[in-house]
C-alpha positions in Angstrom: 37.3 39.9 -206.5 34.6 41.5 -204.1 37.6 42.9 -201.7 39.9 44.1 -204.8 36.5 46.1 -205.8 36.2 47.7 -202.2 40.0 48.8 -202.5 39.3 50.0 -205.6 36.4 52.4 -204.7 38.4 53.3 -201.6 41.7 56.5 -202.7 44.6 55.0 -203.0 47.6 55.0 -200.4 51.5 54.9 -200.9 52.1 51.2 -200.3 55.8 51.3 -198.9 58.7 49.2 -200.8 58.7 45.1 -199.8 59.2 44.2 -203.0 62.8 43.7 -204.9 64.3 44.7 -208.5 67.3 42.2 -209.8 68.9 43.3 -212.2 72.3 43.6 -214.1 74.2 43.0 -217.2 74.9 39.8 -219.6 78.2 39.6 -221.3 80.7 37.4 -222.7 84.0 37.1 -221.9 85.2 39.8 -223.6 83.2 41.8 -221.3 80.6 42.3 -225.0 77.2 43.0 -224.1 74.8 40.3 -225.4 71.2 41.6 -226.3 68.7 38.7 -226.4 70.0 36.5 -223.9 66.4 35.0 -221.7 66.3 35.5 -218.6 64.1 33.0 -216.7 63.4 33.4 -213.0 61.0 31.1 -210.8 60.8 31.2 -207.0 58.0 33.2 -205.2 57.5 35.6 -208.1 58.2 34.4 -211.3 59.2 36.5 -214.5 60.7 36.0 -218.1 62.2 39.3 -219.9 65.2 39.5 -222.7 68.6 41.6 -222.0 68.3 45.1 -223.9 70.8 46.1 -226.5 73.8 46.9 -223.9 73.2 43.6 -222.3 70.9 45.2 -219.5 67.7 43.7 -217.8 65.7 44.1 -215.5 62.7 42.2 -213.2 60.6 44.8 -210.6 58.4 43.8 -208.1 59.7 40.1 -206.6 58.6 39.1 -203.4 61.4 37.9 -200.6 62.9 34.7 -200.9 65.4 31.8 -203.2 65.1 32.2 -206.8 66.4 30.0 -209.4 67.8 31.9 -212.7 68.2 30.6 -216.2 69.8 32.6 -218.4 70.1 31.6 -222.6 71.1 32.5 -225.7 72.2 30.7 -229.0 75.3 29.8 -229.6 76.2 30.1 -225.8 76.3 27.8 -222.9 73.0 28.3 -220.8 73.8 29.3 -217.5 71.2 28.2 -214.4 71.9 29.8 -210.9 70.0 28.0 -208.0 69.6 29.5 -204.6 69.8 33.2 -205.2 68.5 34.9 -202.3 66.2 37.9 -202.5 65.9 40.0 -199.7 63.0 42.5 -198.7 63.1 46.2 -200.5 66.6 45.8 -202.4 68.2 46.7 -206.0 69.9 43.2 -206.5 72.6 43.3 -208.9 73.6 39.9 -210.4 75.7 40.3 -213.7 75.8 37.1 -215.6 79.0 36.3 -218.1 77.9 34.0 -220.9 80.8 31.3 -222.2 80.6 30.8 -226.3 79.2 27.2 -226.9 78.1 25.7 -229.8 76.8 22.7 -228.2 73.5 22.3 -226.2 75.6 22.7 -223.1 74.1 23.8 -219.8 75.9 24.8 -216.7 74.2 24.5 -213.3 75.9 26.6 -210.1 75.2 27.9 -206.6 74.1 31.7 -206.5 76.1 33.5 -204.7 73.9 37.0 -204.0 75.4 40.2 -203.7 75.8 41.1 -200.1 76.1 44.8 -201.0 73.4 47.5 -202.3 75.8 49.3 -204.7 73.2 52.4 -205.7 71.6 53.1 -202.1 73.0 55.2 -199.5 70.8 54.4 -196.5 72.2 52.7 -193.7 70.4 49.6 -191.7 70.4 45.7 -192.1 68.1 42.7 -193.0 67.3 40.5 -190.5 67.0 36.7 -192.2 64.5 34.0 -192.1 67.6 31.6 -190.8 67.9 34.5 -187.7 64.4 34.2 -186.9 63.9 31.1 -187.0 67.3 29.9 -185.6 68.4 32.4 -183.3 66.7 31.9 -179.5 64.5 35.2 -178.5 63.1 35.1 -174.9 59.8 35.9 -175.3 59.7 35.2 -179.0 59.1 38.3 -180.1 60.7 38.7 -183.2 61.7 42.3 -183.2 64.0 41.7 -180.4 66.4 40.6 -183.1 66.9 44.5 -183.9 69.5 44.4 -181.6 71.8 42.8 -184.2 71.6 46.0 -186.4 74.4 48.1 -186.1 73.2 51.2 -183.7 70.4 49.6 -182.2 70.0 48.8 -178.5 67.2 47.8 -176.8 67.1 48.7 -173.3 65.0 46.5 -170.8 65.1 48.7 -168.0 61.9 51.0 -169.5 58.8 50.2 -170.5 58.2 49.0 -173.7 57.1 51.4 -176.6 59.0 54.4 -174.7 61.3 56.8 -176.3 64.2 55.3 -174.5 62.9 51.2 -174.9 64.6 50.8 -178.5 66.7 53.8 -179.7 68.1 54.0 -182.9 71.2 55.9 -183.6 70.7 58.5 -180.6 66.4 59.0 -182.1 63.8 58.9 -180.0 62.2 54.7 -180.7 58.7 56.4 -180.1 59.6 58.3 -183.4 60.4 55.2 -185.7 58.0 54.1 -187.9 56.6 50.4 -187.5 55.3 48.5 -191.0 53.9 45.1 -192.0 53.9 44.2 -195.7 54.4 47.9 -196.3 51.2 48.9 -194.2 51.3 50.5 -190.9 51.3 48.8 -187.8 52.6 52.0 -185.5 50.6 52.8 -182.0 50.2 56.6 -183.0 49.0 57.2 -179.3 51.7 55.6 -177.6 54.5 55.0 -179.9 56.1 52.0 -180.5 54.5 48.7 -182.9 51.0 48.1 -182.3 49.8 44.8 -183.2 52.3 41.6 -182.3 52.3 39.1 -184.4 53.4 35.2 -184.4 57.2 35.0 -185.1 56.6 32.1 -187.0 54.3 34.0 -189.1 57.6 36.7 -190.5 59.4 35.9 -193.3 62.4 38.6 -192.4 62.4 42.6 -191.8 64.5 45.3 -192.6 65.7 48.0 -190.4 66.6 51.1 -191.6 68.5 53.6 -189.5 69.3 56.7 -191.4 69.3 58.1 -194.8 66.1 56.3 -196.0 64.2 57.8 -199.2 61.4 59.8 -199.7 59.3 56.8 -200.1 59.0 56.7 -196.2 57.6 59.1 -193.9 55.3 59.9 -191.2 58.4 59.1 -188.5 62.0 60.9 -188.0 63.2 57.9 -186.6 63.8 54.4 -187.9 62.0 52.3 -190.6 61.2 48.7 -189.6 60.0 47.0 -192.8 58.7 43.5 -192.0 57.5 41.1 -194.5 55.2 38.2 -193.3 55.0 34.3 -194.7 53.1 33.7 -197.6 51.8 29.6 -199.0 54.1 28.5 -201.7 53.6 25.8 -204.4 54.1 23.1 -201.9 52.5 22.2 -198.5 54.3 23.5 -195.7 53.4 23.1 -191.7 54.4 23.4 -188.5 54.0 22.8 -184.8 55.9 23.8 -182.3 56.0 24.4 -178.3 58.0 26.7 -176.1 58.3 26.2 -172.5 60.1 28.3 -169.8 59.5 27.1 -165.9 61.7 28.5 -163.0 62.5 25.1 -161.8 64.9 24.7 -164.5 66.7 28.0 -163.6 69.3 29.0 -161.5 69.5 31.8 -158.9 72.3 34.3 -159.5 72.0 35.3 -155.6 73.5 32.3 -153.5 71.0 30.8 -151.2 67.9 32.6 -152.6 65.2 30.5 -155.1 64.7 31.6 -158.4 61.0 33.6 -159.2 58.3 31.7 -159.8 57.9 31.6 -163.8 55.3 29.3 -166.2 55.4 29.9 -169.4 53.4 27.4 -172.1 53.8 28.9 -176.0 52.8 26.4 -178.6 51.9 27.3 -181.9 50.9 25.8 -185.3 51.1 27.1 -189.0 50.3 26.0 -192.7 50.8 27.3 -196.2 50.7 25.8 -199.4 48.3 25.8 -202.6 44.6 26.5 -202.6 44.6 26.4 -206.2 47.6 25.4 -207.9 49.3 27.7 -209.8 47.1 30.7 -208.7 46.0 31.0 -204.9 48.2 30.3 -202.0 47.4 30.4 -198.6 49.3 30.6 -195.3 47.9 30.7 -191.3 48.8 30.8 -188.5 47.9 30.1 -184.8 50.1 31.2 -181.8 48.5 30.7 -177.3 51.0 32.3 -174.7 49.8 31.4 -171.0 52.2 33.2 -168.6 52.2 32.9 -164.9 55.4 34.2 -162.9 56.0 36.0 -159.7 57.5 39.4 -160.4 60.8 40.0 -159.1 59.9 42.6 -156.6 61.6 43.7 -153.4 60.6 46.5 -150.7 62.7 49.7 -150.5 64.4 50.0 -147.8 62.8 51.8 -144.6 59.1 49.8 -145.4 57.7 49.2 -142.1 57.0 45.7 -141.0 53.2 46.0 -141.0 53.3 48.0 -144.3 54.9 45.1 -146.1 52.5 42.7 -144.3 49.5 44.5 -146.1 51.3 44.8 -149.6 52.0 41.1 -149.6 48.4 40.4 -150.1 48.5 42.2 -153.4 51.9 40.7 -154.2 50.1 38.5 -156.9 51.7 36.2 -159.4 51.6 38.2 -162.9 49.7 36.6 -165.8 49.8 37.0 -169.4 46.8 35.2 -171.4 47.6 36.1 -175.5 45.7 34.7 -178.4 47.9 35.7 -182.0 45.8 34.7 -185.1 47.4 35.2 -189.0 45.8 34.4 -192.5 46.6 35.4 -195.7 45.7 34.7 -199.2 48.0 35.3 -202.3 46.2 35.4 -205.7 47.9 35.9 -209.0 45.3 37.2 -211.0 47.1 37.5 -214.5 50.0 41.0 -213.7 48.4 41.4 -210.7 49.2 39.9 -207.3 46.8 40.5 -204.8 47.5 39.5 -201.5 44.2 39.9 -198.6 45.4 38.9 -194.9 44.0 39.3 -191.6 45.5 39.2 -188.2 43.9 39.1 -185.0 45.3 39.4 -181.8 43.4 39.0 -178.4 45.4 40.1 -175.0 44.8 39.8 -171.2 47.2 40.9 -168.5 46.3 40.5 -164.9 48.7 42.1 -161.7 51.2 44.1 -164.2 54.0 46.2 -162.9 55.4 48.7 -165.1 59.0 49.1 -165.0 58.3 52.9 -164.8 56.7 52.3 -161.4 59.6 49.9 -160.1 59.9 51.6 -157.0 56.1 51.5 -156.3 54.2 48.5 -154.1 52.3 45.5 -155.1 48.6 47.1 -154.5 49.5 50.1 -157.8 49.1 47.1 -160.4 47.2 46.9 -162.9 44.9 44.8 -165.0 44.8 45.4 -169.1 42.5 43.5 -172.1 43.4 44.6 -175.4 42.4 43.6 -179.0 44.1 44.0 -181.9 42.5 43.5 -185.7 44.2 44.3 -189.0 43.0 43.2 -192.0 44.8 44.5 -195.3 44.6 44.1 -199.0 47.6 44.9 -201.3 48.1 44.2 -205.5 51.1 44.4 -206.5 50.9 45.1 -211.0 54.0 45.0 -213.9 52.2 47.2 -216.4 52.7 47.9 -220.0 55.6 46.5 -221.6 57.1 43.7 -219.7 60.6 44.1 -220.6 60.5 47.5 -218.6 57.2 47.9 -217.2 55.8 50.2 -214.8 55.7 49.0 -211.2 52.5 49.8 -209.3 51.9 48.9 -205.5 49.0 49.6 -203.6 46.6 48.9 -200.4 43.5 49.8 -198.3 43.9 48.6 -194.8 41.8 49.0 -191.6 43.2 48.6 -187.8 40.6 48.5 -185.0 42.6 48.2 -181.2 40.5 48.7 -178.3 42.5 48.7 -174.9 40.7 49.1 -171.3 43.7 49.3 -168.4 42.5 49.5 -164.8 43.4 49.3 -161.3 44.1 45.5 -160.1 43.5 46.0 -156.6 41.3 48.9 -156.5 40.4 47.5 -152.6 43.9 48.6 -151.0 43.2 51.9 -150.4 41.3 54.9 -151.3 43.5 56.0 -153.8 46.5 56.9 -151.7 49.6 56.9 -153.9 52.1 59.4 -152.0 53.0 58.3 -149.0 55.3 60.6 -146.3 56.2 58.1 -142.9 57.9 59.8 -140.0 59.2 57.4 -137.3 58.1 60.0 -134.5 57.0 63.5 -134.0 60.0 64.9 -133.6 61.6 64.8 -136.6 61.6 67.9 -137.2 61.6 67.5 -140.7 58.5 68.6 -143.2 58.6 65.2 -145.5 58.5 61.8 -144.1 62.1 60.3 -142.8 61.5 56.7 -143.7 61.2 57.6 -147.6 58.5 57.9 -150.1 56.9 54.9 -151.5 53.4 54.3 -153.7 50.4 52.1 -152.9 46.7 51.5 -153.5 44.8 52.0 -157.1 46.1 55.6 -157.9 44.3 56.0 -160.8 40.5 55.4 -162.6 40.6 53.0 -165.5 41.6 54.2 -169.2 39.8 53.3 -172.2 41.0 53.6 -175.5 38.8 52.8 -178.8 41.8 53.1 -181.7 40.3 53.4 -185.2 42.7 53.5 -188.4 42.3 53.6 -192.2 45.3 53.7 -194.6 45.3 53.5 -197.8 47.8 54.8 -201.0 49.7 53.9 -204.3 52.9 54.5 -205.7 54.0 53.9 -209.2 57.7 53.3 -210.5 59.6 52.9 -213.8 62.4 53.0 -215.2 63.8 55.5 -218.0 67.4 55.8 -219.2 69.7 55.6 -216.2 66.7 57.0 -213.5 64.6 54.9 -211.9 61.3 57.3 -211.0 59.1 56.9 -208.3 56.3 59.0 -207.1 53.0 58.1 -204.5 50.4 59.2 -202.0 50.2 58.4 -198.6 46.9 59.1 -196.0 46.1 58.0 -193.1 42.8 58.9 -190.9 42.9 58.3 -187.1 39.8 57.7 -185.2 40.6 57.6 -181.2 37.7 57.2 -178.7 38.1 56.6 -175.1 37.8 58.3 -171.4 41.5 59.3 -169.9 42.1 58.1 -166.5 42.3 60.0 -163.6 45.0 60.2 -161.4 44.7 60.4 -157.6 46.8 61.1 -155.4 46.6 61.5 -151.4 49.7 63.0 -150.2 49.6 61.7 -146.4 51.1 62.7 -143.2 51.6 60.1 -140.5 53.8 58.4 -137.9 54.4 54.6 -138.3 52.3 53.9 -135.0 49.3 56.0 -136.2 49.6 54.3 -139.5 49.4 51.0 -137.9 46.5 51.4 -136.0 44.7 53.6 -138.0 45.2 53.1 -141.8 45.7 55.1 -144.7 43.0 56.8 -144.2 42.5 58.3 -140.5 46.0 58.2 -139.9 47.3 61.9 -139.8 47.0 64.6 -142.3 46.5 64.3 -146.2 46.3 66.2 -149.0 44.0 64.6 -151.7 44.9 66.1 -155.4 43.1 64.5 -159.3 45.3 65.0 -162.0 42.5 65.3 -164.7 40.4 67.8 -166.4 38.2 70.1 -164.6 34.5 68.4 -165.3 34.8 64.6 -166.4 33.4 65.6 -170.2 36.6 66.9 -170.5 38.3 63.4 -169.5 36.8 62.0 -172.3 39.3 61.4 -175.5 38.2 61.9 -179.0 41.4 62.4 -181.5 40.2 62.9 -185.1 43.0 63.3 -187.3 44.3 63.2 -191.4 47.6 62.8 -192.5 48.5 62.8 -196.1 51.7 62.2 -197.6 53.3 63.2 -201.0 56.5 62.0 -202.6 59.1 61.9 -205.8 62.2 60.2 -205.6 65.0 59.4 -208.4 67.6 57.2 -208.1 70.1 58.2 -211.1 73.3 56.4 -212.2 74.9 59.3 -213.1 78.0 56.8 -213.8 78.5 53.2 -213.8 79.4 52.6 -210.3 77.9 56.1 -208.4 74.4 56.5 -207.9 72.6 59.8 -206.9 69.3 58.5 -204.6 67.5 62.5 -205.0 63.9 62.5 -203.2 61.0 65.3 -202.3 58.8 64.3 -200.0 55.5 67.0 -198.3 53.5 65.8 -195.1 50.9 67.6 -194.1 48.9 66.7 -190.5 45.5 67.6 -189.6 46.1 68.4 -185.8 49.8 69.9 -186.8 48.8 71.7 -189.6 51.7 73.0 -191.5 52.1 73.3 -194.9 55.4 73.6 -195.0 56.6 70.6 -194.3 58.9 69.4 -197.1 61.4 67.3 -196.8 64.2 67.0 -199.2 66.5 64.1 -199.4 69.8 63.8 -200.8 72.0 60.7 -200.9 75.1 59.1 -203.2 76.5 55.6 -203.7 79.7 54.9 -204.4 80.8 51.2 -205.7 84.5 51.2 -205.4 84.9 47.9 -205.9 82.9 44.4 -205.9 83.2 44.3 -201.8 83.3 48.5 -200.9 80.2 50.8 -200.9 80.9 54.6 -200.2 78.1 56.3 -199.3 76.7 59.7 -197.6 73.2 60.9 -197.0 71.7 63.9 -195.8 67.8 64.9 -195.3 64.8 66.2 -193.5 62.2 64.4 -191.3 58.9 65.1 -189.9 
């Protein structure tokens, strides 16, 4: 109660959509609307509410996962549906036809859920809990499974977190935006996600790739919408290991070994009751030690005595990662308040960026980051129950401190360019043997990354428009000191190189890529974004649905107060198995 009294003295934030709405009509054969019938659901969220007078009802605000429904009414058979699946942010549509019974019969069948949203016109997919916990990710790192959504790519030969690592239909992947039980987890410095977390700890994510509503902004790209595990009414654990080692692996080159790779991953969770009925807990516990030899290979023209040096710094790479969940689930009367923490520690030693694939051993470099999130979220059905008002909202803090430095700042005095001329005679001005990097070309970077979010939104439903309007804020705190960059642009002939080093060698031209005096090195980002937004989604007719939205952004260090961005979209159900649907809008 202490942590839903902080959130409440803090303003509120737009909590982004991970909850679902079923809903749908009850008839009888005749295709007769039946008012009255009870609709009974139990599963994660659990909810009772009648059908209206034209048959109609309604349940907002359900959490992921299988529901059982029990639908009655006098003088009918009741009907129970076991197994229907509800996925993150979705309209679910399950109609229910009612046989006439005068007996106390009950009939008990398999759900089958739609597979379609009928009134949305975004396009994306959902990845499941069976794909994430089925499907084999090298690396488990769950997001690599947005490669099954249609338009997605990721692309291995850049670094991670770049524009070009994971585009989505032709958009920049730096400009997608990255969320975690509808809070942030986006690296606003570098793009990309920010904290990782243990696969085992996600429930499922959706990936949306166009046409999304005005419910989601700060990005032009993407949405990824991930939803993590929470305890249910029963004890749940698990333990599990991953191990990768080189020895079992094949060379694709005949008569060359494989790399060396070590690769140890267990991890360990547990969810179930703390107090029956009302708190539910879930953790989890995740230790990656990784030690392999990084498949690396001189450019041509590297001089014997050149390569003899580098192989000293020609290191094994290892990862050391610490991944830490909990969360608590309370259902305190309409209100669901959900606190979590995660906790990630990371240490990298010898790392080659694929950027700098070209460059030698000596230009690695050595990085210890943290990652904290901690995050508290009620979800409320308010008012009358039959068609209540839907309120979501959050306060969360991120603090990610990062220090990246040179791993071998003993191979040289920063010389990074490097010009080698087999003789004098060349007679050329750059070096004929080719351009390579080595030594520690840069001073560390330290980054001190500070974040507050925090927001509301509110929905309900009235006639055939479903209403939503929120707030969105974010306030970015970065500290740190920018690296330098050094770079000594030498002269020299392979024999002077050899017996005199990089230094005394031949001629060189030493340049610092930094600010002129080093208080200007130092990085202090203060920045406030706010968000505002309406959206309607209207049936305009039975089977077409209008999703209208307005959404303003305004950004402290891009101050623009123009920044609107209308968004217009329509649904077409043409039948039970085709969706039509066209989308058009603005992004900042």
């Amino acid at each position: 109660m202490l942590l839903l009294l902080l959130g409440l003295l803090i303003p509120t934030h737009l909590a982004a959509q991970t909850t679902s709405i079923l809903q749908g009509t009850v008839t009888d054969p005749q295709d007769l609307a039946i008012q009255g019938a009870q609709m009974t659901l139990s599963g994660p969220s659990q909810a009772k509410t009648p059908s209206d007078a034209t048959g109609s009802y309604r349940v907002p605000g359900l959490q992921a996962g299988s529901y059982n429904l029990r639908v009655a009414k006098p003088g009918f058979a009741t009907q129970q549906y076991d197994g229907l699946i509800v996925t993150v942010n979705r309209v679910l549509v399950f109609n229910v036809v009612l046989a006439i019974s005068t007996a106390q019969e009950e009939i008990t069948v398999s759900a089958d859920s739609p597979l379609l949203d009928t009134g949305v016109s975004s396009s994306g997919a959902t990845i499941l809990p069976q794909q994430i916990e089925q499907m084999p990710i090298n690396g488990r790192n769950y997001l690599d499974l947005m490669q099954l959504v249609p338009g997605i790519a990721a692309n291995r030969r850049v670094d991670e977190g770049t524009d070009a690592a994971t585009p989505m239909l032709g958009e920049r992947g730096g400009n997608a935006i990255f969320l975690i039980d509808g809070m942030p987890n986006h690296n606003s410095v570098d793009g990309g996600p920010s904290a990782p977390f243990d696969q085992d700890s996600i429930l499922e994510f959706q990936v949306l790739t166009s046409g999304y509503k005005a419910e989601f902004g700060h990005g032009s790209g993407g949405v990824v919408n991930v939803v993590s595990k929470s305890g249910t009414s029963q004890w749940h654990g698990l333990a599990s290991g991953f191990h990768r080692n080189s020895v079992l692996d094949s060379s694709d080159v005949s008569g060359r070994s494989t790399p060396f790779l070590l690769r140890w991953d267990p991890s360990a969770n547990l969810g179930g009751p703390a107090v029956a009925g009302r708190v539910y807990f879930f953790g989890s516990l995740e230790r990656i030690r990784e030690t392999r030899q990084l498949n690396f290979s001189f450019p041509p023209g590297i001089p014997d005595f050149l390569q003899s040096r580098e192989e000293t710094f020609d290191q094994h790479s290892e990862i050391f990662q610490t991944r830490s969940f909990l969360k608590l689930d309370q259902q305190l009367g309409r209100h669901r308040v959900t606190e979590q923490m995660n906790l990630t520690n990371s240490h990298v030693t010898n790392f080659l960026p694929l950027s700098r694939a070209t460059s030698l051993p000596s230009t690695r470099t050595d990085l210890d980051a943290r990652y904290l999130m901690w995050g508290l979220h009620d979800t409320a059905t308010l008012g009358n129950q039959s068609n209540p008002f839907l309120l979501h909202a959050y306060v969360q803090y991120r603090g990610e401190p990062l220090v990246q430095r040179p791993a071998h700042p003993e191979a040289s005095p920063s010389a990074t360019l490097f010009n080698l001329f087999s003789g004098l005679t060349t007679g050329r001005l750059t070096g004929d043997l080719g351009q390579v990097q080595f030594g520690s070309g840069s001073t560390p970077l330290h980054l001190d990354q500070h974040y507050i979010s925090t927001g509301a939104n509110l929905d309900k439903v009235v006639g055939a428009h479903d209403l939503k309007l929120g707030w969105d804020f974010q306030q970015t705190r970065v500290n740190g000191v920018e690296s330098r960059n050094l770079l000594n642009q030498l002269f020299a002939t392979t024999s002077d190189f050899a017996q005199f080093g990089p230094v005394d060698s031949g001629v060189y031209v030493l340049r610092s890529v930094a600010g002129p005096t080093p208080d200007d090195d130092q990085i202090r980002l203060r920045n406030s974004y706010d968000g505002l937004f309406v959206q309607d989604d209207w049936r305009i007719l039975k089977h077409v649905t209008l999703n209208l939205g307005l959404r303003w952004d305004y950004d402290s260090r891009f101050p623009n107060r123009a920044n609107f961005s209308p968004r217009l979209g329509v649904a077409w159900s043409a039948d039970s198995r085709t969706v039509i649907s066209a989308s058009w809008g603005m992004f900042y």
